[in-house]
mmCIF file as gemmi writes it, N, C-alpha and C atoms, coordinates in Angstrom:
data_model
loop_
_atom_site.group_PDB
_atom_site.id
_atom_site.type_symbol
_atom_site.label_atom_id
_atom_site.label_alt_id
_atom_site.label_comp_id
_atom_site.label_asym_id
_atom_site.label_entity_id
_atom_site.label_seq_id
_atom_site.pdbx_PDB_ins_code
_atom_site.Cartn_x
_atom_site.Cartn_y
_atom_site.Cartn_z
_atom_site.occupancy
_atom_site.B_iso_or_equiv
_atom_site.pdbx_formal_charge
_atom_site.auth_seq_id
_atom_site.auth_asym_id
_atom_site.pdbx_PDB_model_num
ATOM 1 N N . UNK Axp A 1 ? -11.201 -4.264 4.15 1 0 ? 1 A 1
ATOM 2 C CA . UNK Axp A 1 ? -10.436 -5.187 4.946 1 0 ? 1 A 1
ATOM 3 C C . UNK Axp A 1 ? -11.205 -5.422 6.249 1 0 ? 1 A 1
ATOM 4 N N . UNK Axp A 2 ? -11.227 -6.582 6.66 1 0 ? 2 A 1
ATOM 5 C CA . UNK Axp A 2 ? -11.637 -6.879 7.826 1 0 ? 2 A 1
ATOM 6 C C . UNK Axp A 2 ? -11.32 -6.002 8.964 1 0 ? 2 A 1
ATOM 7 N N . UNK Axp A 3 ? -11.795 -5.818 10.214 1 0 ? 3 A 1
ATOM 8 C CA . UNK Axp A 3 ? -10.913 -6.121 11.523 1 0 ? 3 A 1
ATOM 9 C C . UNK Axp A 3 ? -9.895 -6.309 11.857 1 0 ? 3 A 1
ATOM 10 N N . UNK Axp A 4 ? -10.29 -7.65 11.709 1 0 ? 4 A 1
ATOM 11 C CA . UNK Axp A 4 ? -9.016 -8.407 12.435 1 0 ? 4 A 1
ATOM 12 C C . UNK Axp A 4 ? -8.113 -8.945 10.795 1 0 ? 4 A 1
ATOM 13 N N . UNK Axp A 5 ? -8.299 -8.536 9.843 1 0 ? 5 A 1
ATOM 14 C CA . UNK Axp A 5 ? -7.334 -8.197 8.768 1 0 ? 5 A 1
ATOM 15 C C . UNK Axp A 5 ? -6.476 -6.828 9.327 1 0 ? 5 A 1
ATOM 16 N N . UNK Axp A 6 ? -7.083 -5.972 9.538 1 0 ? 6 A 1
ATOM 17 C CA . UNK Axp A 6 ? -6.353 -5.183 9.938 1 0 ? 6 A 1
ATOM 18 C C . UNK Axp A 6 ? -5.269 -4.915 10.644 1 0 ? 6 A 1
ATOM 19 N N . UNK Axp A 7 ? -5.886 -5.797 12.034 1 0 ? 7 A 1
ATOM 20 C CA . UNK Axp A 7 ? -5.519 -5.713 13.145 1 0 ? 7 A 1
ATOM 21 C C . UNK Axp A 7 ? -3.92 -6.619 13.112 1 0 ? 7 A 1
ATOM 22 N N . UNK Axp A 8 ? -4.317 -7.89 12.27 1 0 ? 8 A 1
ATOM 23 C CA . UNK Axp A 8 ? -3.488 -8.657 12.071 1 0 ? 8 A 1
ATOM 24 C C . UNK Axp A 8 ? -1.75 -7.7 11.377 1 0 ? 8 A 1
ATOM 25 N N . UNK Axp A 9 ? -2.59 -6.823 9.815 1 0 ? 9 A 1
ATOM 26 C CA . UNK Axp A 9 ? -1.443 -6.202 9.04 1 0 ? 9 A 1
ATOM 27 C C . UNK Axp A 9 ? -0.53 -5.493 10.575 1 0 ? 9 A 1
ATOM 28 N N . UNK Axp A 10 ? -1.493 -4.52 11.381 1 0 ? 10 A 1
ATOM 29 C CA . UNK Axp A 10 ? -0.541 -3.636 12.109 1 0 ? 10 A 1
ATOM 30 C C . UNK Axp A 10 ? 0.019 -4.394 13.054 1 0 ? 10 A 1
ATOM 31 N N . UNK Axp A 11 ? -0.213 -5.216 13.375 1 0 ? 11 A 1
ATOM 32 C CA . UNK Axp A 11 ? 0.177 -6.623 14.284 1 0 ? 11 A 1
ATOM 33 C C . UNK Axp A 11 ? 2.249 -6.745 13.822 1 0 ? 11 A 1
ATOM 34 N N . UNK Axp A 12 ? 1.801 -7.44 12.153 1 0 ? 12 A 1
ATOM 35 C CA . UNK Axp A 12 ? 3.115 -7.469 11.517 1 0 ? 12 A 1
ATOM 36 C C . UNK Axp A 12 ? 4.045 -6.289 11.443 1 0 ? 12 A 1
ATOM 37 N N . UNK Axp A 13 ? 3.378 -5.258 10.919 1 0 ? 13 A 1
ATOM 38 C CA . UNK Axp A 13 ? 3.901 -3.946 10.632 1 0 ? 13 A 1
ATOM 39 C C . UNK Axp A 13 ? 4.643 -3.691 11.946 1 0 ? 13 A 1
ATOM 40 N N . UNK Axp A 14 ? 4.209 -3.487 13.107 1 0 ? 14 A 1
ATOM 41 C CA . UNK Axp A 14 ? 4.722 -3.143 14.621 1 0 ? 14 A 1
ATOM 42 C C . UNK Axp A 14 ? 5.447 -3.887 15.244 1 0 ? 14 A 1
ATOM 43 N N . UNK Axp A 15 ? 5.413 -5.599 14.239 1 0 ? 15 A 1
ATOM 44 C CA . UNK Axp A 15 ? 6.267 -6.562 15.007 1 0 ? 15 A 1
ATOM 45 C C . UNK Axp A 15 ? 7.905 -6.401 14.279 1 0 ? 15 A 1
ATOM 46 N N . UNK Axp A 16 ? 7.746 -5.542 12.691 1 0 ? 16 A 1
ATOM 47 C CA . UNK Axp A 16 ? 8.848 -5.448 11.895 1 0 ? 16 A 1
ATOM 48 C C . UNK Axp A 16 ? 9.608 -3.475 12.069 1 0 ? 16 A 1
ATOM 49 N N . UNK Axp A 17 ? 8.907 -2.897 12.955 1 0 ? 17 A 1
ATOM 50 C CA . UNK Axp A 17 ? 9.484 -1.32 13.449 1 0 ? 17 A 1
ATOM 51 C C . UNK Axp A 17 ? 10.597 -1.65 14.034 1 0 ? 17 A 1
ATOM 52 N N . UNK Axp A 18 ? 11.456 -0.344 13.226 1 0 ? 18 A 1
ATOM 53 C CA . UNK Axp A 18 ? 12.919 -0.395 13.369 1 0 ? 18 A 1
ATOM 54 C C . UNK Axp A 18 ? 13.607 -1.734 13.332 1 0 ? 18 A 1
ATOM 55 N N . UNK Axp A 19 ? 13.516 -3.131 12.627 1 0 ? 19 A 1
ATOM 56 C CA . UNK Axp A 19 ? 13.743 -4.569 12.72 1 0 ? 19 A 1
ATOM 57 C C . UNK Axp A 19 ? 14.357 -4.441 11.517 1 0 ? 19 A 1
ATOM 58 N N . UNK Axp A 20 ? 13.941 -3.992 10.556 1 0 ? 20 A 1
ATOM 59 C CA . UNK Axp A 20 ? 13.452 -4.338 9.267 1 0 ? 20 A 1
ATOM 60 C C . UNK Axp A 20 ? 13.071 -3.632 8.682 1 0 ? 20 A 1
ATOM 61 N N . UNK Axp A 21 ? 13.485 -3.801 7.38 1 0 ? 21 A 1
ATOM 62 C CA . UNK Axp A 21 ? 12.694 -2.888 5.832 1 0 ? 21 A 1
ATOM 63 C C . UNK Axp A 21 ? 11.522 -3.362 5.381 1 0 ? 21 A 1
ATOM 64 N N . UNK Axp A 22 ? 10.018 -2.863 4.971 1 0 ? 22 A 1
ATOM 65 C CA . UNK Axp A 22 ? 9.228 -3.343 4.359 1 0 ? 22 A 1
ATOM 66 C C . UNK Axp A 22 ? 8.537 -2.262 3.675 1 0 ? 22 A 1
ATOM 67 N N . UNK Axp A 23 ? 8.713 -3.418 2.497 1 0 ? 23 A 1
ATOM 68 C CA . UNK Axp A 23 ? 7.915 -2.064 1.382 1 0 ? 23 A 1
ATOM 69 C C . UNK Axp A 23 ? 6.58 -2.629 1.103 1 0 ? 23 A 1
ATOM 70 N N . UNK Axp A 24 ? 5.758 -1.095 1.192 1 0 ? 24 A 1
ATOM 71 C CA . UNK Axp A 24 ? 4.491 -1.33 0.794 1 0 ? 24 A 1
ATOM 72 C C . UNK Axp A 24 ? 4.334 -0.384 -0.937 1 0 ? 24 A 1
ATOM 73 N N . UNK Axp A 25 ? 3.311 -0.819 -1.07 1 0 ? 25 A 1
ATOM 74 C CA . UNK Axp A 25 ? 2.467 0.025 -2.346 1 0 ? 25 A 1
ATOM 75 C C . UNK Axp A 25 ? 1.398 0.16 -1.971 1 0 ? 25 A 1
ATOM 76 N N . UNK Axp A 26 ? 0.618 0.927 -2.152 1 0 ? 26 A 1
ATOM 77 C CA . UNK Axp A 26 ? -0.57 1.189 -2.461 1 0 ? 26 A 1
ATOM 78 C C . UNK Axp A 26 ? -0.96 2.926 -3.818 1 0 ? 26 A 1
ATOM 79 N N . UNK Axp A 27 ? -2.593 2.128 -4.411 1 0 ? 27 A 1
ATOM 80 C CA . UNK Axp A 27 ? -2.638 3.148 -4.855 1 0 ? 27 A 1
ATOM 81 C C . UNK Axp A 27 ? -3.584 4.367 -4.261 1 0 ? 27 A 1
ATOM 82 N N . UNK Axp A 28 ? -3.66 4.004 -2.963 1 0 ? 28 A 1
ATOM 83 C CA . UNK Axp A 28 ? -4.307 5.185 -2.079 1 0 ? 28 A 1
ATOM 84 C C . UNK Axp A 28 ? -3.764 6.374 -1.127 1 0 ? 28 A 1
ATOM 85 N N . UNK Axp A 29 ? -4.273 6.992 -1.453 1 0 ? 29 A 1
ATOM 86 C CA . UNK Axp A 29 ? -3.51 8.295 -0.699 1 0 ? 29 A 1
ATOM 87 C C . UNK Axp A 29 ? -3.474 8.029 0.552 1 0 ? 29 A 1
ATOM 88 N N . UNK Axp A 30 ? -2.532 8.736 1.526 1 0 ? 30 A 1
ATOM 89 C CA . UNK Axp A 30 ? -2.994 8.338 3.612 1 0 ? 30 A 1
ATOM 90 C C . UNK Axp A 30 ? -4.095 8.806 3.785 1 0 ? 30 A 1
ATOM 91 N N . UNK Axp A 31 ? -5.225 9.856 2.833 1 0 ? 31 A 1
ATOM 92 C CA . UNK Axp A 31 ? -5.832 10.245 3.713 1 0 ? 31 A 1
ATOM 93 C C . UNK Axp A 31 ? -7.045 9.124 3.332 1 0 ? 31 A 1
ATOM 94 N N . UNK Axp A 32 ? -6.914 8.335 2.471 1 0 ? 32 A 1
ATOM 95 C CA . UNK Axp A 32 ? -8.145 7.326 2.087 1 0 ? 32 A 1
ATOM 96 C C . UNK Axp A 32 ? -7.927 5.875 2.962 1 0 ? 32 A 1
ATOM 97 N N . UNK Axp A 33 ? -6.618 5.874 3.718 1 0 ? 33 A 1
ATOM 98 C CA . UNK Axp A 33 ? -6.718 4.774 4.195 1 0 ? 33 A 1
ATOM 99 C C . UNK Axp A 33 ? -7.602 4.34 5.633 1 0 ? 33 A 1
ATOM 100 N N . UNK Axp A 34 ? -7.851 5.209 6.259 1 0 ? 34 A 1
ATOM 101 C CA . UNK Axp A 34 ? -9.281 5.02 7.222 1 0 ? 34 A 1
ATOM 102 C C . UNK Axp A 34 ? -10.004 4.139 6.421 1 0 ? 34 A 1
ATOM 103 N N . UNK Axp A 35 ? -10.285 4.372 5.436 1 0 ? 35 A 1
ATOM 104 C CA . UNK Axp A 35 ? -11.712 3.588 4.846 1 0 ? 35 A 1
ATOM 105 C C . UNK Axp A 35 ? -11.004 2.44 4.656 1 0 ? 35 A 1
ATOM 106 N N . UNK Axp A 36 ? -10.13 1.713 4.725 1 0 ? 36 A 1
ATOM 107 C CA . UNK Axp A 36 ? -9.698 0.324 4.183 1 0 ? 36 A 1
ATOM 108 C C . UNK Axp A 36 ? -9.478 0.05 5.672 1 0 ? 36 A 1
ATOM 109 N N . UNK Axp A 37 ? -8.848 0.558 6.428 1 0 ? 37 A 1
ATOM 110 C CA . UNK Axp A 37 ? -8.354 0.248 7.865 1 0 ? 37 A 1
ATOM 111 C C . UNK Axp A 37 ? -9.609 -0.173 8.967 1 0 ? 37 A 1
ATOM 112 N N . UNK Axp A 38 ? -10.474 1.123 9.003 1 0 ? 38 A 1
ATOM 113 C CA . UNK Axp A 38 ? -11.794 0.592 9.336 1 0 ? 38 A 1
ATOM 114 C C . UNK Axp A 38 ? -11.935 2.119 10.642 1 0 ? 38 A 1
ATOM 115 N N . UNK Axp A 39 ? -10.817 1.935 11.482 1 0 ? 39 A 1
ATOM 116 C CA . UNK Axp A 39 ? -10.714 3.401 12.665 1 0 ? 39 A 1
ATOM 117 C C . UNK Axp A 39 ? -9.89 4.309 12.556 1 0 ? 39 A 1
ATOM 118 N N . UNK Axp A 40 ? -9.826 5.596 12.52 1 0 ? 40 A 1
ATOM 119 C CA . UNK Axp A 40 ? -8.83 6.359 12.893 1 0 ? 40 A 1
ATOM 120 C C . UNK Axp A 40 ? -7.725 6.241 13.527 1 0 ? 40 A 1
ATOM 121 N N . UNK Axp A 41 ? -8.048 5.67 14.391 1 0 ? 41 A 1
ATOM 122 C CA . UNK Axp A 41 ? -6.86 5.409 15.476 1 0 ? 41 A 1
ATOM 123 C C . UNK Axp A 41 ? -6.173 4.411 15.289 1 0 ? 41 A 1
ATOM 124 N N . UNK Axp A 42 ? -6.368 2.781 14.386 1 0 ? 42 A 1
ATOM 125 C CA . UNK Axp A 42 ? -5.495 2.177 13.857 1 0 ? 42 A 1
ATOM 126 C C . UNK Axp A 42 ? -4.467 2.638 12.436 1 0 ? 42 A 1
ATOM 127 N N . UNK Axp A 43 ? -5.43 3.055 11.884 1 0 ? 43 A 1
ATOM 128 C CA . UNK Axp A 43 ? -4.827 3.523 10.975 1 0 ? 43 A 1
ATOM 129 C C . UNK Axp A 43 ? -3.824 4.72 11.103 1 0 ? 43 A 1
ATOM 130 N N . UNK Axp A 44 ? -3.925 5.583 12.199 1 0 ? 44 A 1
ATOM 131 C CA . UNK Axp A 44 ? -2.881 6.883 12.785 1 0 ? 44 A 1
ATOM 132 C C . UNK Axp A 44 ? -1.699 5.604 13.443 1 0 ? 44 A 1
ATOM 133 N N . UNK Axp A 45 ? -2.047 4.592 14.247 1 0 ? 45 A 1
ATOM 134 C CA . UNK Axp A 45 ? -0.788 4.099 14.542 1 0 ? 45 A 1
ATOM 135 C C . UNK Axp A 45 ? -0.125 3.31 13.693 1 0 ? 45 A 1
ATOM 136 N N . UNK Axp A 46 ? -0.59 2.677 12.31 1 0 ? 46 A 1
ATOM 137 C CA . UNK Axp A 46 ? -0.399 2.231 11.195 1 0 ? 46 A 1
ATOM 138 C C . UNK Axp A 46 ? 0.574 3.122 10.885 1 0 ? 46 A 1
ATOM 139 N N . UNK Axp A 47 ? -0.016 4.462 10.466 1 0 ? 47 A 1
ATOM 140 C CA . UNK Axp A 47 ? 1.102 5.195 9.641 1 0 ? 47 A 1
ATOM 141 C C . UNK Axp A 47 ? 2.111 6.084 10.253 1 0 ? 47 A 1
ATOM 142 N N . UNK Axp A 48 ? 1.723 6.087 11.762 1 0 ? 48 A 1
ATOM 143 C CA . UNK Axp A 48 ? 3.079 6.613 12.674 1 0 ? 48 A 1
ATOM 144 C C . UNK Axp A 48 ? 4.258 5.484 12.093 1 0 ? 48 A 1
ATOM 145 N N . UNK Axp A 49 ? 4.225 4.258 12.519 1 0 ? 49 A 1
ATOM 146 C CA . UNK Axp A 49 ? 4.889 3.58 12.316 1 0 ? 49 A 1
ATOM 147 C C . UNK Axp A 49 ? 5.959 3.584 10.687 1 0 ? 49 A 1
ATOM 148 N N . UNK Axp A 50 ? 4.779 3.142 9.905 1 0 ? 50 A 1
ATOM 149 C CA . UNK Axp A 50 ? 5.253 3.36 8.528 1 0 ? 50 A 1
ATOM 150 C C . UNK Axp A 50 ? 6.171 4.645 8.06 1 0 ? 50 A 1
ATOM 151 N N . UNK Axp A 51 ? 5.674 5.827 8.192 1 0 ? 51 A 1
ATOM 152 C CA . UNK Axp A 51 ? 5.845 6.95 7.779 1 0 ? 51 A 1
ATOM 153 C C . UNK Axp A 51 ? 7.086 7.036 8.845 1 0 ? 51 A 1
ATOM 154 N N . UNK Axp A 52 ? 7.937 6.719 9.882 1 0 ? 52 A 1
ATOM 155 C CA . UNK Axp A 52 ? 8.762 7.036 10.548 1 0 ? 52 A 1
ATOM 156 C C . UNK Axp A 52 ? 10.185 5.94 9.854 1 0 ? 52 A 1
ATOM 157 N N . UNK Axp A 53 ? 11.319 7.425 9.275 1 0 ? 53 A 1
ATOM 158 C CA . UNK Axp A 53 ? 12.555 6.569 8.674 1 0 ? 53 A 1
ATOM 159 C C . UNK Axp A 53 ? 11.967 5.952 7.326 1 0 ? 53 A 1
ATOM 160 N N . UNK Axp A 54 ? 11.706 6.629 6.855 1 0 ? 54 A 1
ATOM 161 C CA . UNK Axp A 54 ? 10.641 6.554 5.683 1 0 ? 54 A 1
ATOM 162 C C . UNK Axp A 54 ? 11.524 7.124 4.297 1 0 ? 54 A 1
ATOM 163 N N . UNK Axp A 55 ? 10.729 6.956 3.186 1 0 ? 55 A 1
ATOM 164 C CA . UNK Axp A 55 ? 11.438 7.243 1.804 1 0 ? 55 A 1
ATOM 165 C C . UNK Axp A 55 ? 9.871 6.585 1.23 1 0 ? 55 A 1
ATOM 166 N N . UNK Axp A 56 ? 9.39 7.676 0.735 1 0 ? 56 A 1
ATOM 167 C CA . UNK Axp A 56 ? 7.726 7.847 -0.011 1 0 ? 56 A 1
ATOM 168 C C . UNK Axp A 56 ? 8.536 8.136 -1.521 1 0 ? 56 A 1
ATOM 169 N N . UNK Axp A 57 ? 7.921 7.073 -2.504 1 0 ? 57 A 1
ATOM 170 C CA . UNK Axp A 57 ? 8.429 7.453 -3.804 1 0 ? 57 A 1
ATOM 171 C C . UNK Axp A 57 ? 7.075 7.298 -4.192 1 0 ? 57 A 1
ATOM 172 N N . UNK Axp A 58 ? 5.633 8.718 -4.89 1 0 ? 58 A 1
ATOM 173 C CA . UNK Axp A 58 ? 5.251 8.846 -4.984 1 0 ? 58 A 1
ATOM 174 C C . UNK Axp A 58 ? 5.41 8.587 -7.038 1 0 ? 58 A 1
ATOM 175 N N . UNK Axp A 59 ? 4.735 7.877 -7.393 1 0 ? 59 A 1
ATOM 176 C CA . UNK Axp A 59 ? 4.503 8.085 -9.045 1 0 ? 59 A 1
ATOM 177 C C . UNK Axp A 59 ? 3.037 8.114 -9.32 1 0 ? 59 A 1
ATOM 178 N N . UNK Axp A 60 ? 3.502 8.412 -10.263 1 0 ? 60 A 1
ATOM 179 C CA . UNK Axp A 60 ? 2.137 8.802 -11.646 1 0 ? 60 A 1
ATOM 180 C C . UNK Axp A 60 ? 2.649 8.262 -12.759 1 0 ? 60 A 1
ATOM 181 N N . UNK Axp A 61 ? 1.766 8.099 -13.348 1 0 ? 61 A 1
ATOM 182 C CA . UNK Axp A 61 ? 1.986 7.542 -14.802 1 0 ? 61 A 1
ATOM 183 C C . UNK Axp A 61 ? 1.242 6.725 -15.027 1 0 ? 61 A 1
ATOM 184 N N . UNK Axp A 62 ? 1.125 6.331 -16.09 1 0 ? 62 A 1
ATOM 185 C CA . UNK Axp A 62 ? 0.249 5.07 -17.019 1 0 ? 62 A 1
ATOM 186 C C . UNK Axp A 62 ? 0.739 3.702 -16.483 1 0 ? 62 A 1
ATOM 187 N N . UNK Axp A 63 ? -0.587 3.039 -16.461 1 0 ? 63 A 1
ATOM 188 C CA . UNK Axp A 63 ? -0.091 1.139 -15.541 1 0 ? 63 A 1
ATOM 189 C C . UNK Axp A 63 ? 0.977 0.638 -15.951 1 0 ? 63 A 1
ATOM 190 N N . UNK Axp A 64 ? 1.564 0.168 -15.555 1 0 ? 64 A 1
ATOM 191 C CA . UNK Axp A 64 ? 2.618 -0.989 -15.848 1 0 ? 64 A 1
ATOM 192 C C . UNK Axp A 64 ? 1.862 -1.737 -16.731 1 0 ? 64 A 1
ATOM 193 N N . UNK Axp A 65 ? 0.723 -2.448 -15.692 1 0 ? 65 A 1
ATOM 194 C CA . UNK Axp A 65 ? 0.105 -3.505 -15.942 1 0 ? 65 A 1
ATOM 195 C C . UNK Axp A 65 ? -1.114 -3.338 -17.516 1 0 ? 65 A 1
ATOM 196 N N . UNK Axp A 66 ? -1.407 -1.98 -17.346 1 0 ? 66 A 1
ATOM 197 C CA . UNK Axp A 66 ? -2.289 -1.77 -18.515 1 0 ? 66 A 1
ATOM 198 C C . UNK Axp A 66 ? -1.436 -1.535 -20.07 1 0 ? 66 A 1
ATOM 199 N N . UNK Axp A 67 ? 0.05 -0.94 -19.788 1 0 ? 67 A 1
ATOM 200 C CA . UNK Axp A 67 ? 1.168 -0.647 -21.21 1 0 ? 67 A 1
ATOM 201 C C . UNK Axp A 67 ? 1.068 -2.367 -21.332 1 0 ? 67 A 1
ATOM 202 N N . UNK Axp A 68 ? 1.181 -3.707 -21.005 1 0 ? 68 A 1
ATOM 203 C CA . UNK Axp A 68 ? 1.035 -4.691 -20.923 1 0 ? 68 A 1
ATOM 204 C C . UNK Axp A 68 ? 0.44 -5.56 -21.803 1 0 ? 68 A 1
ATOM 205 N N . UNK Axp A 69 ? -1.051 -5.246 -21.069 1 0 ? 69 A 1
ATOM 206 C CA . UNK Axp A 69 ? -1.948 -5.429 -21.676 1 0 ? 69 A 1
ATOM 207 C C . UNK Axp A 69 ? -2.444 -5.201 -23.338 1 0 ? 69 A 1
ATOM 208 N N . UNK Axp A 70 ? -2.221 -3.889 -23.468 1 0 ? 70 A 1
ATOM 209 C CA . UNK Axp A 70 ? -2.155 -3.594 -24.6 1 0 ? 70 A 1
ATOM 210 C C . UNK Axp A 70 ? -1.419 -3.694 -25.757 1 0 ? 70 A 1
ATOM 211 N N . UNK Axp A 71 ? -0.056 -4.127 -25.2 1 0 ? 71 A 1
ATOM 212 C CA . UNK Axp A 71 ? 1.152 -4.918 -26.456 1 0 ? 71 A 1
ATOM 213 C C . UNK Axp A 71 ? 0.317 -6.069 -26.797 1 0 ? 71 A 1
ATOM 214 N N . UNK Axp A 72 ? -0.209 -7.136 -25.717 1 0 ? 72 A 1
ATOM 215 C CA . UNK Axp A 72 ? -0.105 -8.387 -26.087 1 0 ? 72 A 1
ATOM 216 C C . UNK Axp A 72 ? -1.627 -8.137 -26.856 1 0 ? 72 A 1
ATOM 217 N N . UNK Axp A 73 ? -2.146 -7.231 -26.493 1 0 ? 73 A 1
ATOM 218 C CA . UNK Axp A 73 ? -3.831 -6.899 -27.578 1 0 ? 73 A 1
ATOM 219 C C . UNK Axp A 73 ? -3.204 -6.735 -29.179 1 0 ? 73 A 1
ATOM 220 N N . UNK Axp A 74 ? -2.634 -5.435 -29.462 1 0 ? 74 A 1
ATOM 221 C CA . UNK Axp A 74 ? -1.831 -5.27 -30.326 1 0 ? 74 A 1
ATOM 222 C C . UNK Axp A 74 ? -1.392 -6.684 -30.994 1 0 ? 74 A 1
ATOM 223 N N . UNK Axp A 75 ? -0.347 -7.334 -30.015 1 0 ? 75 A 1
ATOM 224 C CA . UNK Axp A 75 ? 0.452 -8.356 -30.874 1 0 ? 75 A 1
ATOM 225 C C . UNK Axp A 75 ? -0.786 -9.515 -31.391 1 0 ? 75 A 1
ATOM 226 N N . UNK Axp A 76 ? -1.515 -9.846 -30.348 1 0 ? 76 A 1
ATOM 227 C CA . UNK Axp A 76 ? -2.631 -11.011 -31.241 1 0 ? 76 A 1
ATOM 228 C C . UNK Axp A 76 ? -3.223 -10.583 -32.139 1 0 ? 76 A 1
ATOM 229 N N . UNK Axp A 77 ? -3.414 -8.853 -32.138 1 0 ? 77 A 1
ATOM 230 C CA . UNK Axp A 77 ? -4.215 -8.643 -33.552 1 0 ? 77 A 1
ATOM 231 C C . UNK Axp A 77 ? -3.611 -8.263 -34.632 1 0 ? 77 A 1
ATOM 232 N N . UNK Axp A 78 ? -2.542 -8.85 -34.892 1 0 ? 78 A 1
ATOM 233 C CA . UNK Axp A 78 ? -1.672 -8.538 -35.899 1 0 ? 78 A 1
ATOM 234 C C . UNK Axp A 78 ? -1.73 -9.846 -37.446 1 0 ? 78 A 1
């Protein structure tokens, strides 16, 4: 992500604290998000924010998107 991609997300994120509900996904752990964010220190006030009044529903399992995929493989090769 850019910069000022970044800068922009925590921009929104900080303009919607305590306002508002927003759900994110990702499939990265907090501690990998530095590397998408770009600094430490945005990304620590990123997830102060986020992580405060919070509800983390952590899954595992097989893709959505890949169980999917593979019906409609299945069904054309039928």
């Amino acid at each position: 992500m850019s910069k000022t991609g970044a800068e922009l997300l925590f921009e929104l994120i900080s303009q919607r604290y305590e306002r508002g509900s927003t759900l994110i996904t990702s499939n990265l752990p907090f501690e990998e998000w530095t590397e998408t964010f770009g600094t430490e220190r945005l990304t620590g006030a990123l997830l102060d924010r986020l992580t405060h009044h919070v509800n983390i529903l952590e899954m595992n399992g097989e893709s959505y998107r890949l169980n999917q995929s593979r019906a409609r493989l299945a069904a054309a090769n039928k």
